[in-house]
PDB file of N, CA, C and O in Angstrom:
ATOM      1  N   UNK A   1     101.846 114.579 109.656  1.00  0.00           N
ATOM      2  CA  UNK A   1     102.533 115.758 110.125  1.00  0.00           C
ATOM      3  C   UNK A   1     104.027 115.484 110.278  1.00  0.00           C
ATOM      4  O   UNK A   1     104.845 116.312 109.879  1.00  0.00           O
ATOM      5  N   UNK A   2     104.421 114.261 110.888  1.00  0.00           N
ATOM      6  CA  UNK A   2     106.010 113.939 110.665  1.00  0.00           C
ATOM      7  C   UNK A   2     106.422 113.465 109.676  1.00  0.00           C
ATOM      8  O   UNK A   2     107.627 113.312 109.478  1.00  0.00           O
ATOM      9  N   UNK A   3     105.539 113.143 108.875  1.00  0.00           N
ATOM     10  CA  UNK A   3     106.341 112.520 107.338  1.00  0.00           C
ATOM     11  C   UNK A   3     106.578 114.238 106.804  1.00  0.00           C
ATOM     12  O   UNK A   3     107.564 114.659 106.199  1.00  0.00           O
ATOM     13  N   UNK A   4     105.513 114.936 107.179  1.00  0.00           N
ATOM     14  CA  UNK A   4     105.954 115.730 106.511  1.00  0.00           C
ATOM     15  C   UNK A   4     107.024 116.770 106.542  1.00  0.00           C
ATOM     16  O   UNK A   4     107.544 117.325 105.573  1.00  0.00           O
ATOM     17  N   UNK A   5     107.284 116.955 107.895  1.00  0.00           N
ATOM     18  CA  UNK A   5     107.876 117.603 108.272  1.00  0.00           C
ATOM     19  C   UNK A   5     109.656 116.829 108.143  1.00  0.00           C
ATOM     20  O   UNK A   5     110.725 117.433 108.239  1.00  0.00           O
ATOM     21  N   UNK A   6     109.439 115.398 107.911  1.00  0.00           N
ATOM     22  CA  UNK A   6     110.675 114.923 107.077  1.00  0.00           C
ATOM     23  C   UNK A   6     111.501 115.295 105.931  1.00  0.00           C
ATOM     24  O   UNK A   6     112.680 115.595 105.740  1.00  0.00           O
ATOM     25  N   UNK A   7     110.010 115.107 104.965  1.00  0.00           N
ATOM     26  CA  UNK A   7     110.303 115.203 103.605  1.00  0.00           C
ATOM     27  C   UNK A   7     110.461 117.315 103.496  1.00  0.00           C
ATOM     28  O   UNK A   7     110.444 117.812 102.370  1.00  0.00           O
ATOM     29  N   UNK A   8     110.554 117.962 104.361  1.00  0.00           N
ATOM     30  CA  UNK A   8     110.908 119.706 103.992  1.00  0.00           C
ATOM     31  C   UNK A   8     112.118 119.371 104.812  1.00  0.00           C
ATOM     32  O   UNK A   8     113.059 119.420 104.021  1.00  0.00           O
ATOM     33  N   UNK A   9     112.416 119.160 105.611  1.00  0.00           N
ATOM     34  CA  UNK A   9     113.922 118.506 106.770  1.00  0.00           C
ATOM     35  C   UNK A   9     115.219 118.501 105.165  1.00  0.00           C
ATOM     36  O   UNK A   9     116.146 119.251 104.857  1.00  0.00           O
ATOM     37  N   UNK A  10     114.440 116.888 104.325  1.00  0.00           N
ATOM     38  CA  UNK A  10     115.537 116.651 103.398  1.00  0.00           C
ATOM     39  C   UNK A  10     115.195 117.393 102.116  1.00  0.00           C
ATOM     40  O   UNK A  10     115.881 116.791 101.289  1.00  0.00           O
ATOM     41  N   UNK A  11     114.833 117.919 101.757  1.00  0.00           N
ATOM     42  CA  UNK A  11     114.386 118.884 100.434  1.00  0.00           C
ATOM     43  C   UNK A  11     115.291 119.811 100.825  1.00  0.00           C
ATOM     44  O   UNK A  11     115.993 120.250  99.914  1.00  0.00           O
ATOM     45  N   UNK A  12     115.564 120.421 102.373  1.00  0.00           N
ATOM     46  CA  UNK A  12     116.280 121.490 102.203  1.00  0.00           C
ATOM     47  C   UNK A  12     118.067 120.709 103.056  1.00  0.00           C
ATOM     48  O   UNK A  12     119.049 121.357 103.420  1.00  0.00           O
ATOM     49  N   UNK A  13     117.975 120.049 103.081  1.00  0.00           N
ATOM     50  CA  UNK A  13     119.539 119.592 103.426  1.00  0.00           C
ATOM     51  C   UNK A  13     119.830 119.399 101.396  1.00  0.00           C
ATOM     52  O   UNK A  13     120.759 120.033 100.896  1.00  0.00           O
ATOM     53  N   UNK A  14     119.101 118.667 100.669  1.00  0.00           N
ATOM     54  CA  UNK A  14     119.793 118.669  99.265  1.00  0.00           C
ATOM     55  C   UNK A  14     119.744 119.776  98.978  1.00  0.00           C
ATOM     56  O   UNK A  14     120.813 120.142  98.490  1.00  0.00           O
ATOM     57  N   UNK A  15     118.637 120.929  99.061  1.00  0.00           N
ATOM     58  CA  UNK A  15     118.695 122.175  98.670  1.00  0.00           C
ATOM     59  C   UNK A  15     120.651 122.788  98.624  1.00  0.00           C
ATOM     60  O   UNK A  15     121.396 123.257  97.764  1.00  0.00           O
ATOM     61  N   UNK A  16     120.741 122.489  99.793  1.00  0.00           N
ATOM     62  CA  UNK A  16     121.906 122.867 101.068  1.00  0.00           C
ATOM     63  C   UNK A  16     123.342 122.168  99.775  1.00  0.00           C
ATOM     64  O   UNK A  16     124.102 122.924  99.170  1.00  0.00           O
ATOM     65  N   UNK A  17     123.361 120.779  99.661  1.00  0.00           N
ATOM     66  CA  UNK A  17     124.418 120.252  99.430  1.00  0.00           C
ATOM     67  C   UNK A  17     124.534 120.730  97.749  1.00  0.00           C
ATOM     68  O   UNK A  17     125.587 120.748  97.112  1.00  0.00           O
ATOM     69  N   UNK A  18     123.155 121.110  97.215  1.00  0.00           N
ATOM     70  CA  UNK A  18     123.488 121.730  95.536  1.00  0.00           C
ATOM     71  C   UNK A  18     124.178 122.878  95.618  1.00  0.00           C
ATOM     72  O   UNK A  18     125.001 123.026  94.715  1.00  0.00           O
ATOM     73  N   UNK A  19     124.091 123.905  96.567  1.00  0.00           N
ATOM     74  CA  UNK A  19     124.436 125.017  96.629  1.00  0.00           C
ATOM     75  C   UNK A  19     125.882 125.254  97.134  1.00  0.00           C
ATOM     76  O   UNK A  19     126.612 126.230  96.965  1.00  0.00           O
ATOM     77  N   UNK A  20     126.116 123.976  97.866  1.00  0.00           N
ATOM     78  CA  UNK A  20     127.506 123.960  98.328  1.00  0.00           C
ATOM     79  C   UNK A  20     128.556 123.625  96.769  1.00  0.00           C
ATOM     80  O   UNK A  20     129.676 123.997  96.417  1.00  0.00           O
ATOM     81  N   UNK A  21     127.426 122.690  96.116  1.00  0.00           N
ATOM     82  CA  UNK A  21     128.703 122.121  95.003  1.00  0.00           C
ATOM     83  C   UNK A  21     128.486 123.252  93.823  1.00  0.00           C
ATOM     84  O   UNK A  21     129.249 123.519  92.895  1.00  0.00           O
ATOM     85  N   UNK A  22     127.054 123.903  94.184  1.00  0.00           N
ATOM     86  CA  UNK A  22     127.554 125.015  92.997  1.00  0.00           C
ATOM     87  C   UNK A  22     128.602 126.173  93.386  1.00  0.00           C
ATOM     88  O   UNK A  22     128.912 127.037  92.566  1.00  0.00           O
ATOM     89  N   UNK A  23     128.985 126.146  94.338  1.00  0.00           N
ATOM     90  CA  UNK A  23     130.039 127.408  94.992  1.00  0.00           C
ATOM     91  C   UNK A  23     131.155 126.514  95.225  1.00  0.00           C
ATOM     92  O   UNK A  23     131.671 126.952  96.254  1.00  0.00           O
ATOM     93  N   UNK A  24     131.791 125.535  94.851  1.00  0.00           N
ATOM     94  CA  UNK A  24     132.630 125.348  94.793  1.00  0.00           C
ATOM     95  C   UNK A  24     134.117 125.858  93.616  1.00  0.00           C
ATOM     96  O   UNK A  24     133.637 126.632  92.788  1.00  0.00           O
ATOM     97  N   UNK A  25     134.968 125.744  93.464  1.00  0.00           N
ATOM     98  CA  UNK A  25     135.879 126.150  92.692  1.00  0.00           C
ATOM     99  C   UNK A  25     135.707 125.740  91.187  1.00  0.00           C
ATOM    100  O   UNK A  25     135.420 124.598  90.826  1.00  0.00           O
ATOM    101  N   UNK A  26     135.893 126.695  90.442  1.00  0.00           N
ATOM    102  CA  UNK A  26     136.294 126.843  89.160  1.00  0.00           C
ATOM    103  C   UNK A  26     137.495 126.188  88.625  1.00  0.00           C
ATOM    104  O   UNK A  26     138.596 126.167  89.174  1.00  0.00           O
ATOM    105  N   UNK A  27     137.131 125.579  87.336  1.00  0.00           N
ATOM    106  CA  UNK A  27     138.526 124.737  87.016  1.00  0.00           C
ATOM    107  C   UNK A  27     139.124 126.027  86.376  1.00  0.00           C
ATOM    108  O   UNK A  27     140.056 125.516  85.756  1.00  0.00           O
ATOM    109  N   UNK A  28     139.200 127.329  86.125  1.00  0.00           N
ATOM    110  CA  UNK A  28     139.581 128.177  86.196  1.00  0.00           C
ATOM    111  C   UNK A  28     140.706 128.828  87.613  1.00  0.00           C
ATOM    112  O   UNK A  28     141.911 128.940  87.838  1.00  0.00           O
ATOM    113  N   UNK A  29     139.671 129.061  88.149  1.00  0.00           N
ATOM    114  CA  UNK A  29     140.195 129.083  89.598  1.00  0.00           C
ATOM    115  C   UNK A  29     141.606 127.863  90.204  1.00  0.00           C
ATOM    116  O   UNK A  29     142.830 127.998  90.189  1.00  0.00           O
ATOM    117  N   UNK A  30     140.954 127.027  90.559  1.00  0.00           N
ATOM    118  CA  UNK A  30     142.564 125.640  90.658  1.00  0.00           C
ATOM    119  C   UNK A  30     143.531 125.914  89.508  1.00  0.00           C
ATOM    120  O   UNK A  30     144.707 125.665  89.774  1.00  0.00           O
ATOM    121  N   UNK A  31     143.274 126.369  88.303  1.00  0.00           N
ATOM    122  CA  UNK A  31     144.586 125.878  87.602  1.00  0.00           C
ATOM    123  C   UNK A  31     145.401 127.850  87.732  1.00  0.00           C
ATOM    124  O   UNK A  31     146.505 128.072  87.235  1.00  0.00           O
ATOM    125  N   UNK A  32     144.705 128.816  88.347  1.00  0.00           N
ATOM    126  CA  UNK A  32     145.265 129.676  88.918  1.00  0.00           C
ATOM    127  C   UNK A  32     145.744 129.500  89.815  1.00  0.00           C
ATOM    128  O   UNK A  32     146.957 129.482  89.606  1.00  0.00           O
ATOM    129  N   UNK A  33     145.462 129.300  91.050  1.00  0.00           N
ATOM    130  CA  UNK A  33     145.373 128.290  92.380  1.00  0.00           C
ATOM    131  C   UNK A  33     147.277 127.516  92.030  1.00  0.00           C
ATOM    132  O   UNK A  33     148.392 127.953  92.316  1.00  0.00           O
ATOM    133  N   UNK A  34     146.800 126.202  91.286  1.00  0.00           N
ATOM    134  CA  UNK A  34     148.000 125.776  90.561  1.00  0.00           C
ATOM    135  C   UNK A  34     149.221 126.202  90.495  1.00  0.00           C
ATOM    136  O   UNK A  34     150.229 125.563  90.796  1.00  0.00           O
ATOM    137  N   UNK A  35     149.120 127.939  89.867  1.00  0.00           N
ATOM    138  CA  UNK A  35     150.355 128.418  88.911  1.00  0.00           C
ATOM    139  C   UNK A  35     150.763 129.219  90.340  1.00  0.00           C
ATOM    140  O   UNK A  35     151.866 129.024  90.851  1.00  0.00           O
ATOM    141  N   UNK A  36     150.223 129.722  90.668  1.00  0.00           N
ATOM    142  CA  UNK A  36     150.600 130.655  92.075  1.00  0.00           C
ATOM    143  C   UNK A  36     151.455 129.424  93.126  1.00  0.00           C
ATOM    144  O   UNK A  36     152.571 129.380  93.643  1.00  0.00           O
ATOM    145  N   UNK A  37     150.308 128.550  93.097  1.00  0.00           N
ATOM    146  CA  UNK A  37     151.629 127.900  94.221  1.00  0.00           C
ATOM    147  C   UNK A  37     152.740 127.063  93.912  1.00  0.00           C
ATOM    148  O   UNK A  37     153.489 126.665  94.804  1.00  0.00           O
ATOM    149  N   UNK A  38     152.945 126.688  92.396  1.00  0.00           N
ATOM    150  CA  UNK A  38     153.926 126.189  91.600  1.00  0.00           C
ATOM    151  C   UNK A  38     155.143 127.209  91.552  1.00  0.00           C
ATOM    152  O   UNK A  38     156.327 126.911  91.712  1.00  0.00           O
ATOM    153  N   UNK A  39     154.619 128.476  91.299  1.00  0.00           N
ATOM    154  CA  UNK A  39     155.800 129.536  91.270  1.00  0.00           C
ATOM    155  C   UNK A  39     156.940 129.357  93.171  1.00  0.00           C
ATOM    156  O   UNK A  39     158.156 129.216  93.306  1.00  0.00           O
ATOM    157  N   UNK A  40     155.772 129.459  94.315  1.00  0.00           N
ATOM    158  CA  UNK A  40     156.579 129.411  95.074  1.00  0.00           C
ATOM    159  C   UNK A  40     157.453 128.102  95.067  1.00  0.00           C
ATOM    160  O   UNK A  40     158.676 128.163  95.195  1.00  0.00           O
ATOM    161  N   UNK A  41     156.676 126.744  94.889  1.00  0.00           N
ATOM    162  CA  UNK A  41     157.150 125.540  95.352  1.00  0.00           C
ATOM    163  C   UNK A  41     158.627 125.644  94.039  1.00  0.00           C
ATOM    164  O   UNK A  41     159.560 124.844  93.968  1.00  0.00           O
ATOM    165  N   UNK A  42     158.475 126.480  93.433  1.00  0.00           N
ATOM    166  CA  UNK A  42     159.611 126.071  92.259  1.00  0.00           C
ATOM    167  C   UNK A  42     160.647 126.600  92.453  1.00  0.00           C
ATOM    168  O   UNK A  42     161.699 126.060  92.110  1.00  0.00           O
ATOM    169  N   UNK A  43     160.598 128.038  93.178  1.00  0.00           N
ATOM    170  CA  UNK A  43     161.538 128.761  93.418  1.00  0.00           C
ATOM    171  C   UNK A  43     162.473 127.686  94.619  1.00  0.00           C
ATOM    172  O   UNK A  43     163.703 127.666  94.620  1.00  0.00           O
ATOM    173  N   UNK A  44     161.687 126.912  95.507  1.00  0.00           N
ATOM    174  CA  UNK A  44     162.184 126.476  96.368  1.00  0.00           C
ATOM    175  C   UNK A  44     163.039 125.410  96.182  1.00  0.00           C
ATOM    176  O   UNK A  44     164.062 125.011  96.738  1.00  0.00           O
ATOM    177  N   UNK A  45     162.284 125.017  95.160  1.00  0.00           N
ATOM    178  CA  UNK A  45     162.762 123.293  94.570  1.00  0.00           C
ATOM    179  C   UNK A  45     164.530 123.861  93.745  1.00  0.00           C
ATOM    180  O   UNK A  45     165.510 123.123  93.635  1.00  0.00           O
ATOM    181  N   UNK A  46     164.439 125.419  93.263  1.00  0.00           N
ATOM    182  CA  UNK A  46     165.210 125.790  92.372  1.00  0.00           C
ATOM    183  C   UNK A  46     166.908 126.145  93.543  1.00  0.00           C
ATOM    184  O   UNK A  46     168.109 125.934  93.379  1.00  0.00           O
ATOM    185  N   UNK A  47     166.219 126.645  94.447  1.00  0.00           N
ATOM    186  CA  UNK A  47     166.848 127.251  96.108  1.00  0.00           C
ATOM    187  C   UNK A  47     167.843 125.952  96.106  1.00  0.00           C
ATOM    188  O   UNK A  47     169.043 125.906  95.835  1.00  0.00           O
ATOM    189  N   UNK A  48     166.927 124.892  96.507  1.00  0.00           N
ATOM    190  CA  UNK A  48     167.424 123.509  97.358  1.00  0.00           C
ATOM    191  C   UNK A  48     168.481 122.705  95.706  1.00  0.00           C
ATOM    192  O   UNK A  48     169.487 122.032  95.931  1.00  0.00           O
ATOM    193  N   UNK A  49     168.231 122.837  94.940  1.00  0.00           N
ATOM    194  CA  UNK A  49     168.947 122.152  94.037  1.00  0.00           C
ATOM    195  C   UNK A  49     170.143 122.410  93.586  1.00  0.00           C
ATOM    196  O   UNK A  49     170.959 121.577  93.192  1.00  0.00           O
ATOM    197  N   UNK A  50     170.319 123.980  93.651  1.00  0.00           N
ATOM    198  CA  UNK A  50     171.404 125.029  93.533  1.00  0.00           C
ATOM    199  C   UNK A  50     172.412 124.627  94.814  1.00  0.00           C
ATOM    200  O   UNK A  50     173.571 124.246  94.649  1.00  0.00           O
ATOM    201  N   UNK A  51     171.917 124.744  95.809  1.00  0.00           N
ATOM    202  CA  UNK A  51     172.220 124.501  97.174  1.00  0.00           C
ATOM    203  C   UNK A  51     173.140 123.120  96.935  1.00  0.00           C
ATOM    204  O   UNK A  51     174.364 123.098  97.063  1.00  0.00           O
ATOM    205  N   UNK A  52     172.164 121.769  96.498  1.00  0.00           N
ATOM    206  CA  UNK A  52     173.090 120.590  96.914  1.00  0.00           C
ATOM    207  C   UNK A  52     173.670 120.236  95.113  1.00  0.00           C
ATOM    208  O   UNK A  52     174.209 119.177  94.792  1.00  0.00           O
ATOM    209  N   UNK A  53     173.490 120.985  94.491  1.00  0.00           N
ATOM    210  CA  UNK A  53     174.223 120.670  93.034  1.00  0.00           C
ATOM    211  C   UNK A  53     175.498 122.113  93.064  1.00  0.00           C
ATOM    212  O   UNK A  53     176.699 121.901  92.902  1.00  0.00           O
ATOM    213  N   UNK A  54     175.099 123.067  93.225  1.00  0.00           N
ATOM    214  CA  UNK A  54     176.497 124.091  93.448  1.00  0.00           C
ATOM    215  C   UNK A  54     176.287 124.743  91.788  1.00  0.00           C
ATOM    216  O   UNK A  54     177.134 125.561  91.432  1.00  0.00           O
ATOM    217  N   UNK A  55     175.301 124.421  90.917  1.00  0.00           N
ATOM    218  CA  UNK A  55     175.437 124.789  90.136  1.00  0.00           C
ATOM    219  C   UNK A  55     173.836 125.236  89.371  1.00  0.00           C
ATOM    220  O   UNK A  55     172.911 124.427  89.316  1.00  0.00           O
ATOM    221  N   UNK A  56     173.753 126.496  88.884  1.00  0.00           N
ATOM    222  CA  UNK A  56     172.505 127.141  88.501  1.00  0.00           C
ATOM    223  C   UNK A  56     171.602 126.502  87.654  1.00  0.00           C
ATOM    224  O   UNK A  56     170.458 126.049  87.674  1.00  0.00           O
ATOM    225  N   UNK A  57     172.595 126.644  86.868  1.00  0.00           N
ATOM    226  CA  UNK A  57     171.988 125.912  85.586  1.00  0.00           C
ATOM    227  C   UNK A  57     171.127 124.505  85.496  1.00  0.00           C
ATOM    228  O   UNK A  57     170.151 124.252  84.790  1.00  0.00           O
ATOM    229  N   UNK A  58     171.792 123.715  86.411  1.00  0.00           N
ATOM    230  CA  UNK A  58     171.342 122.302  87.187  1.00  0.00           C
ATOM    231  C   UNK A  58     170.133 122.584  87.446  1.00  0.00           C
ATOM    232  O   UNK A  58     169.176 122.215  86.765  1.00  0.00           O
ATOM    233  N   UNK A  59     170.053 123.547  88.879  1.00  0.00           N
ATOM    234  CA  UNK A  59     168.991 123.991  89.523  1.00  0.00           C
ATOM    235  C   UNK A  59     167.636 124.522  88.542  1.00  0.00           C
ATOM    236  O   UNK A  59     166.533 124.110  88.901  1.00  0.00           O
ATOM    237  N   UNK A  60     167.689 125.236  87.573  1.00  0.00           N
ATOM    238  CA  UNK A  60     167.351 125.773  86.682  1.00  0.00           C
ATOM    239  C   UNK A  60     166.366 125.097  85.466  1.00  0.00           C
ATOM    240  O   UNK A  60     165.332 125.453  84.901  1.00  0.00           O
ATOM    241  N   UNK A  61     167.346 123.831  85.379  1.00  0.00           N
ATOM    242  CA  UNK A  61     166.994 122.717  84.685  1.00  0.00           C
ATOM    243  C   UNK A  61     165.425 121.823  85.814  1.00  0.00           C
ATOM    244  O   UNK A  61     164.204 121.919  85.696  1.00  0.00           O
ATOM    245  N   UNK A  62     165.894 121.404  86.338  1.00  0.00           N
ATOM    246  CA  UNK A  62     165.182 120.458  88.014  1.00  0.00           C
ATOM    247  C   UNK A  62     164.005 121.818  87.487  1.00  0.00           C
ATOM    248  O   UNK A  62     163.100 121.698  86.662  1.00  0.00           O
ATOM    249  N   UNK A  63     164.313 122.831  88.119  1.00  0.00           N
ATOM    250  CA  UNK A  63     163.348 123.549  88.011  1.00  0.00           C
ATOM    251  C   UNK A  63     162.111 123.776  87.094  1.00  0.00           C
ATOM    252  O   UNK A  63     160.924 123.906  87.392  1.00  0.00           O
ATOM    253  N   UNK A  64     162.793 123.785  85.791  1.00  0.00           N
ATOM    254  CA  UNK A  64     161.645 123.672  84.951  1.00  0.00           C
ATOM    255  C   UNK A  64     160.791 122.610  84.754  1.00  0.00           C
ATOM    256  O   UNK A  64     159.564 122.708  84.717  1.00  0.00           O
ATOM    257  N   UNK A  65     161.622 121.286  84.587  1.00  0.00           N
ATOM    258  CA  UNK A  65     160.892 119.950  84.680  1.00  0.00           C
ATOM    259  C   UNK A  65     159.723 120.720  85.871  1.00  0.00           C
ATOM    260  O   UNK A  65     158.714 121.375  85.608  1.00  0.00           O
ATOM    261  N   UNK A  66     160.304 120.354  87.227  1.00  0.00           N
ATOM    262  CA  UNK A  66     159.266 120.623  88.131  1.00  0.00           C
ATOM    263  C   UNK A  66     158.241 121.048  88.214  1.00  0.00           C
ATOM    264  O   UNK A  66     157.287 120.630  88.871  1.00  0.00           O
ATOM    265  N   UNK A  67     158.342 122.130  87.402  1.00  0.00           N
ATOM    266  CA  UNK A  67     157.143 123.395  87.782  1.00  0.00           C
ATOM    267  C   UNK A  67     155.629 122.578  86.745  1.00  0.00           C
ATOM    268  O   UNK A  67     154.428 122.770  86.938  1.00  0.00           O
ATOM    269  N   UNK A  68     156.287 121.685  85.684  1.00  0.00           N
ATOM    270  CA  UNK A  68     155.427 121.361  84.521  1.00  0.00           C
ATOM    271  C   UNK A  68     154.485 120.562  85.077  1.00  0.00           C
ATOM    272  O   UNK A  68     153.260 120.687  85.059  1.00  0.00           O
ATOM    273  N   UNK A  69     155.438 119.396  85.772  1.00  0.00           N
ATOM    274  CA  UNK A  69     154.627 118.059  86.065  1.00  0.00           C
ATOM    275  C   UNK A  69     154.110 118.219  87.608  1.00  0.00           C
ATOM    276  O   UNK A  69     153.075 117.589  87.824  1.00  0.00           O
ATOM    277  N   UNK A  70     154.559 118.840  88.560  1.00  0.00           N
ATOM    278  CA  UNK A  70     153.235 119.961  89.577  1.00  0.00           C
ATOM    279  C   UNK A  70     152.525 120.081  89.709  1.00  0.00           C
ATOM    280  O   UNK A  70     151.758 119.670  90.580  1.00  0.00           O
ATOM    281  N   UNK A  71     152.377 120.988  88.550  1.00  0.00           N
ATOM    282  CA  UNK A  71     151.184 121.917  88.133  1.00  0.00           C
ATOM    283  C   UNK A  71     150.299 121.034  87.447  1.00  0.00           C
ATOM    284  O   UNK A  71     149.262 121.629  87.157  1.00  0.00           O
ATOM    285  N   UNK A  72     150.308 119.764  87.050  1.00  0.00           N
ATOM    286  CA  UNK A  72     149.198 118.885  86.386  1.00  0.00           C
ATOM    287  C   UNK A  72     148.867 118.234  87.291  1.00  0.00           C
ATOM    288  O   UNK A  72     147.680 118.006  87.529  1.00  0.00           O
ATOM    289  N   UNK A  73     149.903 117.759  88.043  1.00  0.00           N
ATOM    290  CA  UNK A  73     149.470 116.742  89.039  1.00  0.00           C
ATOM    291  C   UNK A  73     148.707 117.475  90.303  1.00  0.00           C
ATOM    292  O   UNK A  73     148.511 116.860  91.351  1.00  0.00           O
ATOM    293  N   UNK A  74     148.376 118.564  90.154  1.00  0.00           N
ATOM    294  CA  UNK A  74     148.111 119.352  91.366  1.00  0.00           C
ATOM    295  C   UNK A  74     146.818 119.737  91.033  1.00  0.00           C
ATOM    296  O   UNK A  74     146.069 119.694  92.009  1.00  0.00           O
ATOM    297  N   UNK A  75     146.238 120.135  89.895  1.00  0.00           N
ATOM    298  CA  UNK A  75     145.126 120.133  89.156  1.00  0.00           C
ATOM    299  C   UNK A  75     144.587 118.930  89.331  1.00  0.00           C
ATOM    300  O   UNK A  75     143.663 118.841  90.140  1.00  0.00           O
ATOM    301  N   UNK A  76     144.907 118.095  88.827  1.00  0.00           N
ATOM    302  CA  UNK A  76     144.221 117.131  88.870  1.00  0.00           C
ATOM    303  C   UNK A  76     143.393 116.570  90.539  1.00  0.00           C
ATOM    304  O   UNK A  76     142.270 116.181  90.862  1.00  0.00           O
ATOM    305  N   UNK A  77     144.602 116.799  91.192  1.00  0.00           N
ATOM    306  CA  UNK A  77     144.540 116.330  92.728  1.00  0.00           C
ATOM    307  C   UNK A  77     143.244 117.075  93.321  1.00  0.00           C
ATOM    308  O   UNK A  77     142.457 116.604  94.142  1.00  0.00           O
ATOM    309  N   UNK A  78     143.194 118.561  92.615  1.00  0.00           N
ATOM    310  CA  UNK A  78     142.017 119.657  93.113  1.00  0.00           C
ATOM    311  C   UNK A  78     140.347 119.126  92.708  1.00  0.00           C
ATOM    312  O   UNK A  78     139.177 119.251  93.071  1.00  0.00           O
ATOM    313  N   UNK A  79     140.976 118.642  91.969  1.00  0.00           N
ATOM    314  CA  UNK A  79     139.793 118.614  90.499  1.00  0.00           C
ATOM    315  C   UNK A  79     139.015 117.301  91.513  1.00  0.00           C
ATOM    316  O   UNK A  79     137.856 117.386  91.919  1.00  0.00           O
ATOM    317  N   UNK A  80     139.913 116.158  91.783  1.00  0.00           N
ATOM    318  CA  UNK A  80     139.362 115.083  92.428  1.00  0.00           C
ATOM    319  C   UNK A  80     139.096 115.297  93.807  1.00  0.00           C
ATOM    320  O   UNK A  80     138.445 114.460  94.432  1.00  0.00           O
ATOM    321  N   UNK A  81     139.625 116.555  94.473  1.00  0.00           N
ATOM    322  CA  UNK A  81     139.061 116.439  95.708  1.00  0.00           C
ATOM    323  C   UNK A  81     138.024 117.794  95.929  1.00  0.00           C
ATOM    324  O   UNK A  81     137.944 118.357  97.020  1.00  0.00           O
ATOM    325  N   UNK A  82     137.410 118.134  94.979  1.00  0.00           N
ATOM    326  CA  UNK A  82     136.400 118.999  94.822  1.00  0.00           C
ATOM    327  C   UNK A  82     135.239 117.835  94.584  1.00  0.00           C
ATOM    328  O   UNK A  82     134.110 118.159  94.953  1.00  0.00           O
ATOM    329  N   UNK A  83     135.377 116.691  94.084  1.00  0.00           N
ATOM    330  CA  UNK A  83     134.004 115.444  93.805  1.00  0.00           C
ATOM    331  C   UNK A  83     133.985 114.702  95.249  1.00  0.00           C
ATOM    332  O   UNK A  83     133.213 113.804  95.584  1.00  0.00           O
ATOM    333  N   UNK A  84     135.017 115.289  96.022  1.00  0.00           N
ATOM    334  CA  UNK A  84     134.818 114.461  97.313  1.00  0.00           C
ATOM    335  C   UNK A  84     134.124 115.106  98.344  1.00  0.00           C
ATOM    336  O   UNK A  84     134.531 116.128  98.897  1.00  0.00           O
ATOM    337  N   UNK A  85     132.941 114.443  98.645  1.00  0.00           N
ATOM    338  CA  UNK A  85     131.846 115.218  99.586  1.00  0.00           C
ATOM    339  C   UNK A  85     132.594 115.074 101.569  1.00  0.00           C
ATOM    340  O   UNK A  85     132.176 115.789 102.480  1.00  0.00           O
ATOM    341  N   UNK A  86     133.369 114.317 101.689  1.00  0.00           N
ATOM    342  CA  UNK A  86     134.128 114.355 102.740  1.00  0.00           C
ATOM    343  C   UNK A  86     134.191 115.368 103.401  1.00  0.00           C
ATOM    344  O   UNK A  86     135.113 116.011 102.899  1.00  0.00           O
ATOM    345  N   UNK A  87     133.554 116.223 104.681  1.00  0.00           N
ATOM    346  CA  UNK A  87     134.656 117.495 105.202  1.00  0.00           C
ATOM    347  C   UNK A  87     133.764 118.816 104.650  1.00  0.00           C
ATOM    348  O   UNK A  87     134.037 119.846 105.266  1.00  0.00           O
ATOM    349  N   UNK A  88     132.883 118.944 103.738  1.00  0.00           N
ATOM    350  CA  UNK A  88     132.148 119.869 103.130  1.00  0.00           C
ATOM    351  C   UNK A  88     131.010 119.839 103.784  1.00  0.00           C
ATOM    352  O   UNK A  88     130.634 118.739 104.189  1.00  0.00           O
ATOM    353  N   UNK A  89     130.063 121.204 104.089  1.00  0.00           N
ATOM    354  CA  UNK A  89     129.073 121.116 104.976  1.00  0.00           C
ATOM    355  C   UNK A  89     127.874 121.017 103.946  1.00  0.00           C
ATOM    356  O   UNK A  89     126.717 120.916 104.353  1.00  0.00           O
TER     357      UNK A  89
END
């Protein structure tokens, strides 16, 4: 009676943890995720560069680099902390 009542205990905690990783994010989703918050962080990066360079074009430049290598490295960062069971119920 307690083994058994073990073995339905963990059948439904994995039940539990498949369903969590099937509702997790879309690599669709993050690399939207991605572009949305690249646009703000770029505008800012574009703000602050203008600011201590005095010149647009500078800013403009910084800016584009920025927004490229971000947005991969930020994906990626999602991508690896979606395999991390850490913090997830």
């Amino acid at each position: 009676m307690l083994l058994d009542h073990f073995f339905k205990s963990n059948k439904r905690k994995s039940e539990k943890s498949f369903t969590t990783a099937k509702n997790s994010d879309k690599p669709a989703r993050s690399i939207v995720k991605a572009i949305s918050w690249r646009v703000v962080g770029t505008l800012d990066t574009i703000l602050i560069s203008w600011v201590i360079t005095g010149e647009i074009s500078m800013a403009l430049s910084i800016g584009l680099i920025e927004i490229v290598t971000k947005m991969v490295l930020y994906f990626f960062h999602e991508r690896i902390w979606n395999l991390v069971k850490w913090g997830k119920q």
